[in-house]
N, C-alpha and C positions, 0 to 999 in steps of 0.2 A: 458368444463369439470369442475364441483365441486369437489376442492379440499374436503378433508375424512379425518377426524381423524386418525391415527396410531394406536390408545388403539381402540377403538368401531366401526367404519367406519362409522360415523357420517357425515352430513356436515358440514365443519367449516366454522366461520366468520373469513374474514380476514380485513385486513386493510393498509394501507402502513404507516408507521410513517415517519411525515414530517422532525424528525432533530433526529438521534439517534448518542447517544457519546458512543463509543467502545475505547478498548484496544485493538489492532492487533498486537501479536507480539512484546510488550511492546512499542508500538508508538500510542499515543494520536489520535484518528480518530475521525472527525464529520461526519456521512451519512446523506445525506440529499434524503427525498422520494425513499428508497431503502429498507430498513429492513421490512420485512413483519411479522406483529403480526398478528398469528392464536388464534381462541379461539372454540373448542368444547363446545356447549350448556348443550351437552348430559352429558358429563364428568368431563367436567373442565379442561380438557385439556390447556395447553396455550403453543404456542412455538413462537421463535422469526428463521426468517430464512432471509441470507443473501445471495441472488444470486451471485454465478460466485466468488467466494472466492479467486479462486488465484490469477483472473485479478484485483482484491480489491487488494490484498496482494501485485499485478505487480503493479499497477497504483500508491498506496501508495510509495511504492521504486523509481518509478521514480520521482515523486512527491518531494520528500524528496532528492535526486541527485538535483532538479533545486532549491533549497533554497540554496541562500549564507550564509548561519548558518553553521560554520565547524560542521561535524560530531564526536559525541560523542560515546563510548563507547558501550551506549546501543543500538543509531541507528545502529555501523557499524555490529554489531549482527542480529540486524534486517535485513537489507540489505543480511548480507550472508542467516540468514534464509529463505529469500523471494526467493533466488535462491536455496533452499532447499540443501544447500553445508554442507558441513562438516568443522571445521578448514583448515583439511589439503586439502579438496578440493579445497575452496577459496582461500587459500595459494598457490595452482600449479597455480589457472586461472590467477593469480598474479602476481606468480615469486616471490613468496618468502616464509617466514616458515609459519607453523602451529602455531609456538611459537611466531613469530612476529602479527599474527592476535589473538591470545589469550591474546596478551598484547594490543592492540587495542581494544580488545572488552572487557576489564578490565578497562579502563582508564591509564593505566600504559605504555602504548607508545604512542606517538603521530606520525601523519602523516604529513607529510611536505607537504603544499597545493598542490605540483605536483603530489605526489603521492595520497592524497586524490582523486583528480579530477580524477585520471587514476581509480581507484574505483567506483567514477563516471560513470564514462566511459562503463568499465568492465558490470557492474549490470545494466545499460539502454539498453547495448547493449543484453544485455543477456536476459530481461525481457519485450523488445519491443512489441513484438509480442501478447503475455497477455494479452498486454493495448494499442488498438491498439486507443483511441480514446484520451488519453494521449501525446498532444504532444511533440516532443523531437529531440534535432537535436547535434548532438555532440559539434558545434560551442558555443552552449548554454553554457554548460558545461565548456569547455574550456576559453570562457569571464566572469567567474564568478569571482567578487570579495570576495572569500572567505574572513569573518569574526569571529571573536571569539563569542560567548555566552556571555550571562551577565549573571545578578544574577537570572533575571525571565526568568519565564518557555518558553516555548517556544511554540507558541499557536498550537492548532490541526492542523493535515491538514484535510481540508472541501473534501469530495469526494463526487460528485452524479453519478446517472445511464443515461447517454443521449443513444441516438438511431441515429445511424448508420445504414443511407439505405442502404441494398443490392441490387445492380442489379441484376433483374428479380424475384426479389421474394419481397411478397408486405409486410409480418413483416418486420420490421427493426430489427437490430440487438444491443441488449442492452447492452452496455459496461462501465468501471465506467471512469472517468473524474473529475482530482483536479479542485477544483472553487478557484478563486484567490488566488492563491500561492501569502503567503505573502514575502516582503523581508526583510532582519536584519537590512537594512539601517533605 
């Protein structure tokens, strides 16, 4: 089927962009061969479209659970967004306040690596499913030697789209997948 314009019903050109650098969420993303640039001839049209956005949004969170870079402020925000929680939601899945995770995702509390990890924990276990081609094992988590941040940034995390056969049916299924998770060490 030829994908169509929206504005005209044109057919468009598309293309696959081999490295596209996003903001998701306010966390630094590299895609690599997954963002699809359309371009209507007819109109001018031009869109950029991201497949499968929440398994992006799963795969990035767990992604970012298996870096030993303690989590900062803006991640632990991310993280609850990517479970689409609320303070006080996160706060119940937790055990704890609304006001304790508003001060987390401020910079103005910090987590005590045990309780980091259990966040960890919490948000993989919660967002497995999404990213099924993301692997993830709780032991991981739990052997992590959490580290502090330094003064530099802290590089993207790289996600692509691999394919996951199905049995009995001959597409496979495209799912996103971090490329070497870097470590702080």
């Amino acid at each position: 089927m030829i994908p169509r314009c929206l504005e005209c019903g044109a057919p468009l050109k598309e293309r696959v962009i081999e490295r596209y650098e996003e903001t998701l969420l306010g966390i630094p993303l590299v895609l690599i061969n997954a963002v699809i640039w359309s371009l209507c001839e007819n109109c001018g049209e031009v869109a950029l479209a991201q497949p499968d956005l929440p398994g992006l949004t799963a795969a990035a969170a767990i992604a970012r659970c298996l870096r030993p870079l303690r989590l900062g402020g803006a991640e632990l925000k991310f993280l609850r967004k990517a479970l689409d929680l609320t303070p006080g939601e996160f706060a119940a899945l937790l055990g704890t306040t609304a006001d304790a995770v508003r001060a987390w995702e401020s910079d103005g509390g910090s987590l005590e690596p045990a309780a980091e990890k259990q966040v960890r924990q919490a948000v993989c276990a919660q967002l497995r499913a999404l990213a099924p081609a993301q692997p993830y094992a709780p032991e991981e988590i739990a052997a992590l030697d959490l580290v502090s941040a330094t003064n530099q940034p802290e590089p993207p995390l790289t996600l692509e789209r691999v394919a996951l056969p199905h049995p009995g049916q001959d597409d496979p299924d495209y799912q996103w997948h971090a490329v070497n998770l870097p470590s702080a060490a």
